[in-house]
C-alpha positions as CSV (number, residue, x, y, z in Angstrom):
1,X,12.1,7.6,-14.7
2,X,15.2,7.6,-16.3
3,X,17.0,7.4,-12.8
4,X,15.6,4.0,-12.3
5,X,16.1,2.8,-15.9
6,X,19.8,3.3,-15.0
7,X,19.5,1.9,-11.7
8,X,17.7,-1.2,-12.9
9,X,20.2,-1.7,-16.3
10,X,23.1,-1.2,-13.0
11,X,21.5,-3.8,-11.0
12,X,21.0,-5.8,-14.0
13,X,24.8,-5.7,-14.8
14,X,26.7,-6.0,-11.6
15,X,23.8,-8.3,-9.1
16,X,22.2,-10.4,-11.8
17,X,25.4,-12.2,-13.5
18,X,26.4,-12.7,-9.6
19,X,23.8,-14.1,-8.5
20,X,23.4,-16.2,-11.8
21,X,26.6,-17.6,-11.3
22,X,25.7,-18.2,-7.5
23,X,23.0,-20.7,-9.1
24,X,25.3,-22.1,-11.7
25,X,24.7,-26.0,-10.1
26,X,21.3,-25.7,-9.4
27,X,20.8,-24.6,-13.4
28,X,22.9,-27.6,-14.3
29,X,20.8,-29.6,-12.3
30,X,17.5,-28.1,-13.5
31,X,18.9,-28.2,-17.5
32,X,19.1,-32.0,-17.0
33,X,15.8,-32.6,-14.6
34,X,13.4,-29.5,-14.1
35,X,10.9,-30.1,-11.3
36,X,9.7,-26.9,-9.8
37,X,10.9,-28.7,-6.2
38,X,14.4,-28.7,-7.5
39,X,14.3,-25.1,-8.7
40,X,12.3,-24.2,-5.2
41,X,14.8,-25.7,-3.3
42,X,17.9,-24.5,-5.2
43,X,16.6,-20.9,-4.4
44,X,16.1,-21.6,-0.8
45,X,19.9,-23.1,-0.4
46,X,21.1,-20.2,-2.2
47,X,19.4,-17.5,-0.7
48,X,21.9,-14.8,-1.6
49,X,21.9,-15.5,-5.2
50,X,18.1,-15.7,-5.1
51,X,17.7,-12.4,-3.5
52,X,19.7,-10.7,-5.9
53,X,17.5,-12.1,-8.9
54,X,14.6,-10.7,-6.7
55,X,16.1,-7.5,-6.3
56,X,16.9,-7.2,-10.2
57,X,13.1,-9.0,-11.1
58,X,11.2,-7.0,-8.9
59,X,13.1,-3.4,-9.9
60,X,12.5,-4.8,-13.3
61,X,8.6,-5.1,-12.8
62,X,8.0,-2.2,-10.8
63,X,9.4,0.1,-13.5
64,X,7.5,-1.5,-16.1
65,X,4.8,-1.1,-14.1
66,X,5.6,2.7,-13.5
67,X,5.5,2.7,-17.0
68,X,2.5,1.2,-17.9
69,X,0.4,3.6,-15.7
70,X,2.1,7.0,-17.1
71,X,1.5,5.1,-20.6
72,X,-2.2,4.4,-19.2
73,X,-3.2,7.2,-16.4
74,X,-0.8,9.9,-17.2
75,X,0.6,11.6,-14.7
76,X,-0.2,12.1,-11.1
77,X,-0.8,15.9,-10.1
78,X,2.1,15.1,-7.8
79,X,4.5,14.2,-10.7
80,X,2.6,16.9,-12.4
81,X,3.6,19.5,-10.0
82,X,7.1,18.5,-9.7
83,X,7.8,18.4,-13.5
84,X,6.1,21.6,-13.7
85,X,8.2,23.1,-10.8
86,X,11.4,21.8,-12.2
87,X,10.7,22.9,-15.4
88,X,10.0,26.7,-13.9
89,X,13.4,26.4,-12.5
90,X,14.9,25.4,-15.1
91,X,13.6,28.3,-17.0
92,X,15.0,30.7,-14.8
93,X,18.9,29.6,-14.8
């Protein structure tokens, strides 16, 4: 988990200003007016900026949501099995 905690903060820091600053007129025009038409259609003229907040919101929910079911379920036996063998291995170095 910690891989994608660093992949996420990675994404976070080098895609998300980016694409924030991509979007810099349609913010200015949504900080004076906000409809959610203008703020649909300043995504769909900017589709590379929007696609990189995608890519940073959905890696964001997805490991939140990873979280939430170890927090909740535990682990799987998969995961179980691999921490488990890892740990063996480990052991033996």
């Amino acid at each position: 988990m910690v891989r994608w905690w660093l992949l996420t903060l990675a994404c976070w820091l080098t895609v998300g200003p980016l694409s924030a600053w991509g979007l810099r007129r349609t913010w200015a025009q949504l900080a004076t007016y906000f409809t959610w038409a203008a703020l649909r259609y300043g995504l769909i003229f900017n589709r590379w900026a929007a696609a990189g907040l995608g890519l940073c919101l959905g890696l964001t929910v997805a490991i939140l949501v990873a979280e939430a079911r170890h927090f909740v379920f535990g682990l799987t036996r998969r995961e179980r099995y691999l921490l488990l063998r890892t740990l063996r291995r480990d052991r033996t170095s």
